[in-house]
N, C-alpha and C positions, 0 to 999 in steps of 0.2 A: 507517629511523626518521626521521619527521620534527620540525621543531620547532614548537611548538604556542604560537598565539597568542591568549587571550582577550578578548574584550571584555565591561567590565562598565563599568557606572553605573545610574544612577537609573532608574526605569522613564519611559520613553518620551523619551527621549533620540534613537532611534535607530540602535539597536546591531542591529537585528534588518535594518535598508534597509542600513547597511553590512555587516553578513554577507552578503548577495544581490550586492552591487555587488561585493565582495573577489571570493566565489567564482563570480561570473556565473552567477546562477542564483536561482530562487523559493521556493527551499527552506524559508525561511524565513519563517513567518505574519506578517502587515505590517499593522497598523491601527491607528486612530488613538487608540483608546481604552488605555488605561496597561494593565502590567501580561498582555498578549497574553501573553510569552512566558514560559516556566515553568520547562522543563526545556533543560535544558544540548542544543544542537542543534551536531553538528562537522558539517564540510564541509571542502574543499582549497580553498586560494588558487594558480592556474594562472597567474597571470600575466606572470611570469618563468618559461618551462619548464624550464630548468635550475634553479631553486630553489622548487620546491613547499614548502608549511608547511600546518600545518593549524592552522585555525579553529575558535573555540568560541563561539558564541551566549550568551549567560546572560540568566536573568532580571533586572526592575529590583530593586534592592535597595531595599527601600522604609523600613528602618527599623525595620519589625516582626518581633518574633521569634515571632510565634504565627499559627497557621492555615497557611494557602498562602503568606502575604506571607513568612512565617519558613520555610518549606520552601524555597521559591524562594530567597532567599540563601543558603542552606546550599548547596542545588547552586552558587549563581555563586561561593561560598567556595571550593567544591570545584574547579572550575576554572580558581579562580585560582593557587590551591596546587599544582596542578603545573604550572603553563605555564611555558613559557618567556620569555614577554613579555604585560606585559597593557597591554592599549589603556583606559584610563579616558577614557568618550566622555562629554561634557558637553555641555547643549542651548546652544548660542551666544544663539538667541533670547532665552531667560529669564534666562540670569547665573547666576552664583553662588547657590551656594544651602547652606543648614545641612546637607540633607543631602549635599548634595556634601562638604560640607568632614568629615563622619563617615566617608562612602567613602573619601575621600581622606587620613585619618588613620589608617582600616584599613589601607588600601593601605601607610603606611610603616610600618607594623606588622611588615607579611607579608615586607617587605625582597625583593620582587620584583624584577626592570627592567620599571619602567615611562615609558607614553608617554602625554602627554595628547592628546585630540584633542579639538577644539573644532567639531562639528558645526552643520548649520542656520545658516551663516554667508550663504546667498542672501540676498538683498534686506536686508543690516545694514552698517553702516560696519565695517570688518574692527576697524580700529587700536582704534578706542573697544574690540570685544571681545575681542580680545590683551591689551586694557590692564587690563579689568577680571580677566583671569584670571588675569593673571602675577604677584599676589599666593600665587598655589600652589607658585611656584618653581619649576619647569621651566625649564630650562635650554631647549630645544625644545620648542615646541607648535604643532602640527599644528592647522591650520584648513581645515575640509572642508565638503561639501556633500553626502552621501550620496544625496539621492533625484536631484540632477544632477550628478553624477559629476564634482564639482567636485574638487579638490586630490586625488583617489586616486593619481594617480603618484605625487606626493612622497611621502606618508602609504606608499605599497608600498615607494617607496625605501628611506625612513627603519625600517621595519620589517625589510629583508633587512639593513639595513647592521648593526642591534642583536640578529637572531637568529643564534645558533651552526647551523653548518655541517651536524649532528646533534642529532634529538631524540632525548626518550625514548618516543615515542609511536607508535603503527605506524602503517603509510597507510592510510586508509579507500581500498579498491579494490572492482572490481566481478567480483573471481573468482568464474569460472564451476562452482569447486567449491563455494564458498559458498550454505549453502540459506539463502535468502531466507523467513521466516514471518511472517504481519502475525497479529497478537492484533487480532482485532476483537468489535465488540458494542455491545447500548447500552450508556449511562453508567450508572458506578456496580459494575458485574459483577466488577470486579477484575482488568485491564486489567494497569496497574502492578503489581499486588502481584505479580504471575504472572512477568511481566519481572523486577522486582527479586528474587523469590527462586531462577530460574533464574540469573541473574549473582550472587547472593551478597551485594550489594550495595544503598543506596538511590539505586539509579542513575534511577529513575524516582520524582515526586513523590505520592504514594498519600495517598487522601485519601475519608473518607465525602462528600464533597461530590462529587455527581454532575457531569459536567462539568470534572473538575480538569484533564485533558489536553486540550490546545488542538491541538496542532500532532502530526505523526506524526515520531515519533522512531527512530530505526535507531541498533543497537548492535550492535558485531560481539563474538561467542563462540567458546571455540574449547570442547568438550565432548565425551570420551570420545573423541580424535584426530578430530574432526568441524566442521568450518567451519560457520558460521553468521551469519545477518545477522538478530536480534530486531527487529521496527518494531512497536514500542506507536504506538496508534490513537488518535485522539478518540470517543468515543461517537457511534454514528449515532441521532438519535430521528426520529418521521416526519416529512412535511413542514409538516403544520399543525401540529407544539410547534416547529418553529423559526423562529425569530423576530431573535435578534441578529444583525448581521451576522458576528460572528464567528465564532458557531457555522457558519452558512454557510459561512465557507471550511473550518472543519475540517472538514466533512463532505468538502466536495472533495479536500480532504488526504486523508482517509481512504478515498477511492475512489482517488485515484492509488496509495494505497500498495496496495490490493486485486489493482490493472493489474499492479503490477512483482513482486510477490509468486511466490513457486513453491506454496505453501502456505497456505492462509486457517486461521487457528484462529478458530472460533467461539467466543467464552464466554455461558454462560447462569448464570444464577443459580437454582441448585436450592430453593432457598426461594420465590421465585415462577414458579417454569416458564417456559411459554414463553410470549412475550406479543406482542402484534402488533410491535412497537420489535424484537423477535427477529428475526421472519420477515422482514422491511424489511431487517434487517441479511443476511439471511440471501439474501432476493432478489438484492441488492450481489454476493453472491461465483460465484453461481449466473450469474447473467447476466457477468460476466468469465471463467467456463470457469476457475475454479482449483481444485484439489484443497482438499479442504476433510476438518477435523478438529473435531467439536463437544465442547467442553470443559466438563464442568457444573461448574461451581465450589461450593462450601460446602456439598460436601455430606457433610462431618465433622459440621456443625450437624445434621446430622437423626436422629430417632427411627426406629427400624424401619417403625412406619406411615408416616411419612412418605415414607422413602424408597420405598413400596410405591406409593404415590400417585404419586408423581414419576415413577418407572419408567411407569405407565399412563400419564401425561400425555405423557412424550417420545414411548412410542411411537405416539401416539393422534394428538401433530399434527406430529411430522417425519415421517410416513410416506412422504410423497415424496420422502424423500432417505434409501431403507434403506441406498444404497450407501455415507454415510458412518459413519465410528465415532465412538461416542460415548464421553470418558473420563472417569472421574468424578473428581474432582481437588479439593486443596483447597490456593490459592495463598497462603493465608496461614502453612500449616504443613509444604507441600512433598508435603502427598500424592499417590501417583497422576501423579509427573512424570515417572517412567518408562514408566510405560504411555504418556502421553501422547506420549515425543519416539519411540516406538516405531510407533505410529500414524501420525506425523507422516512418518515412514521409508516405511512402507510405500504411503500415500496419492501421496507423491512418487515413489516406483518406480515406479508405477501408471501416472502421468499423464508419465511423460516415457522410459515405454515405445516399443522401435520392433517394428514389424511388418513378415512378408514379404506380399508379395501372394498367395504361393499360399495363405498357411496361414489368411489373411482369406476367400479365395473356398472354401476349404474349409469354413470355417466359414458362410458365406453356403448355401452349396449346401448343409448339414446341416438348419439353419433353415429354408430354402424346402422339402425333404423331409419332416421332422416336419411342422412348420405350412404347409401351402402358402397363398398371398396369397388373397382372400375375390377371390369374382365379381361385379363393379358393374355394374349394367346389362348383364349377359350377356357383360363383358371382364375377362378377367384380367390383372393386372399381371406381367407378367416381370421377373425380377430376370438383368440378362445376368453380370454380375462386378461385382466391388469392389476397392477399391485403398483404400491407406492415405493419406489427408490432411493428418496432420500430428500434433504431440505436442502437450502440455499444454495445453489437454485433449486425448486422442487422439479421432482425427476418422477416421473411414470414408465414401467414399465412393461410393456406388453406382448403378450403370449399370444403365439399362433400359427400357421401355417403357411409357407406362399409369402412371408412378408420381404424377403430379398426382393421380390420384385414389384412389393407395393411403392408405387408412383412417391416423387417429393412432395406434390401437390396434396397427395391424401396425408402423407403426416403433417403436413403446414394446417391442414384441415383440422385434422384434430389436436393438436397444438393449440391452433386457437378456440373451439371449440370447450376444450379444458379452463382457459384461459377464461374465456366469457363464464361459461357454468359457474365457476366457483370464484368470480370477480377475484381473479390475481394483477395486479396493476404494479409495473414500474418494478417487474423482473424478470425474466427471462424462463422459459420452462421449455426444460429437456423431456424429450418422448423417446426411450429405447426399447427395440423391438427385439424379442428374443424368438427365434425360430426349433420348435422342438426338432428334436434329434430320430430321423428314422430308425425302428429298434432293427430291423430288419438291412440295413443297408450295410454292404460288403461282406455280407453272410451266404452260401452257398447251399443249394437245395440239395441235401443228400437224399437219393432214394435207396428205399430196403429193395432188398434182393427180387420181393416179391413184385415190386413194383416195376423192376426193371423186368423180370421176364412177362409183366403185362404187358407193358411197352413193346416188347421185341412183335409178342402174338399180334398186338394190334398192328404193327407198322408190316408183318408179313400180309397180314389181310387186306390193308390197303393195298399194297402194292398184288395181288391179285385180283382184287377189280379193277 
């Protein structure tokens, strides 16, 4: 167990450059504009190896109890209420402020231990801002500089010397038992709700307003004796509706989290199908080789005909992907969560699958007999053998002759051919074709002496008949 240290204040303070500098690391969405961060984000502070702690992000507390602004304090309430230390970070630059001084009248509320820190102290005369802030009483205050990694020793010091030996919290690790699942999609699909009613919890900010998730969040579960690592997404739209900078990096968030993923959930919204923002999302999982599970979410809201419509629509335009399942699910009332992490089970089995080499080349030699390769310009492609390439996604590889100009259609053939044989469902499988190398080519025929003056006798003989 480790001990768990929050950092909260105002929004745009800063709290999101010193979570990245504590835990070395980008984890954290960073810009300029207030209010980036939303949902409670943990991480590890490494910096002492013998005393790890874990870290909590929080939103700015902005004052308002309605909307996003009042979700968002509720989570930074929430993690301040079990920490074991909370860092109340304040912008040096700007001073004191009314709402500081509400934070900070919350904070002796909560009867935490708390530490102030006094951030954005570069290019300011120090004493003038110690002087102005030690009207809050603190006994110690930390004066930092987050984006140049100004005062972090003292501020780690001061931090191990106030947290207890043990927390109540467990390490965020990167067990290899643990399945890894990112919820993606566009904005709006219900993202959050999906996460927070698999944890039981409003561990995620859930919101009709499109776009409420910023940053990609990872939560670990443990369900049915089963590890698990949840990462709610930011919504992907295309590239011509993005426009803020911010959205831009969520999206990049939301593709790194796709990379490290064992499992892509797809969500769509059964009330309007599939829509191009789908397929985009959809292209994201496809081009990283991850086992992928399509989730239609609301679809309690629908009528008998509609649901009739919906059914033709999915299968009218996921056609190219029949290899995954599709579960029809409803995340605001829990339906359909079983089917879904059953899906989820078997998609993963699938893609991290291993194979022997004979029973792939038996498989190979089956397909080349049924279907033998098409004749192009009067040459056949031989297929010599295949070997196994690798897992998630699994990959075959295959030797032979003439395959530059084996047809798409004949690898799509055997693609799914593989696919059927050895029941792979709800992943994607790569077929690379390796073409051996002529030993003989760009090599030049030298002849012996002897053979050139055969040559000469025979070419004079012809030319005398």
């Amino acid at each position: 167990m480790l001990p768990l240290v929050a950092l909260v204040g105002r929004p745009n303070v800063g709290k999101s450059t010193l979570f990245n500098a504590l835990t070395r690391s980008r984890d954290a969405l960073v810009h300029d504009e207030p209010g980036v961060t939303r949902d409670r984000h943990y991480g590890v502070c490494r910096l002492d190896p013998d005393r790890p702690f874990l870290l909590v992000d929080t939103g700015g507390i902005a004052g308002d109890e309605e909307g996003l602004a009042g979700a968002t304090a509720r989570q930074a309430r929430a993690a301040a209420a079990e920490a074991d230390l909370i860092l109340f970070v304040v912008d040096g630059r700007e001073g004191t402020s009314a709402l500081d001084d509400e934070i900070l009248s919350w904070l002796r509320k909560l009867a935490r231990p708390t530490l102030l820190v006094v951030n954005k102290i570069d290019g300011t005369f120090e004493e003038a801002v110690r002087g102005e802030f030690a009207r809050y009483g603190f006994a110690d205050m930390l004066a930092v500089s987050a984006a140049h990694r100004q005062g972090l020793d003292d501020l780690h010091a001061e931090v191990l010397e106030r947290l207890p030996e043990e927390g109540s919290v467990e390490e965020l690790d990167n067990d290899p038992d643990r399945l890894r699942i990112a919820f993606v999609g566009r904005p709006n699909v219900g993202k959050s709700t999906l996460v927070n009613r698999v944890l039981g919890e409003e561990r995620m900010i859930a919101s009709e307003v499109p776009g409420t998730t910023r940053d990609s969040i990872a939560v670990d579960l443990e369900r049915d004796g089963r590890l698990y690592r949840l990462i709610d997404t930011a919504g992907i739209r295309r590239k011509g509706k993005i426009e803020e900078a911010v959205e831009k990096f969520s999206v990049v968030k939301t593709l790194q989290a796709i990379e490290r993923c064992q499992v892509a959930v797809l969500m769509l919204d059964a009330t309007e199908g599939v829509t191009d923002q789908d397929a985009t999302v959809l292209g994201a999982v496809l081009d990283a080789g991850r086992a992928l599970v399509i989730a239609v979410n609301k679809w309690d809201g629908l009528t008998t005909y509609q649901r009739e419509q919906a059914e033709a629509l999915l299968e009218r335009k996921l056609g190219f992907v029949p290899w995954a399942e599709a579960v029809r699910i409803s995340a605001k009332h829990g339906s359909g969560l079983r089917e879904l992490f059953r899906a989820i089970h078997r998609a993963h089995a699938s893609a991290i699958r291993t194979f022997s080499t004979s029973e792939v080349n038996k498989a190979l030699e089956i397909a080349a007999e049924t279907n033998p390769p098409p004749s192009i310009r009067g040459h056949v492609s031989k297929l010599r053998y295949v070997h196994p390439g690798g897992e998630n996604p699994p990959t075959f590889v295959v030797h032979g002759t003439r395959l530059k100009v084996l047809p798409d259609s004949y690898k799509r053939y055997l693609e799914n051919f593989f696919r059927k044989r050895f029941k792979l469902v709800g992943t994607p499988v790569r077929m690379l074709f390796r073409e051996g190398a002529n030993p003989y080519e760009g090599k030049k025929n030298e002849l012996t002496d002897r053979q050139v003056q055969r040559k000469r006798r025979l070419m004079r003989h012809v030319k005398r008949k």
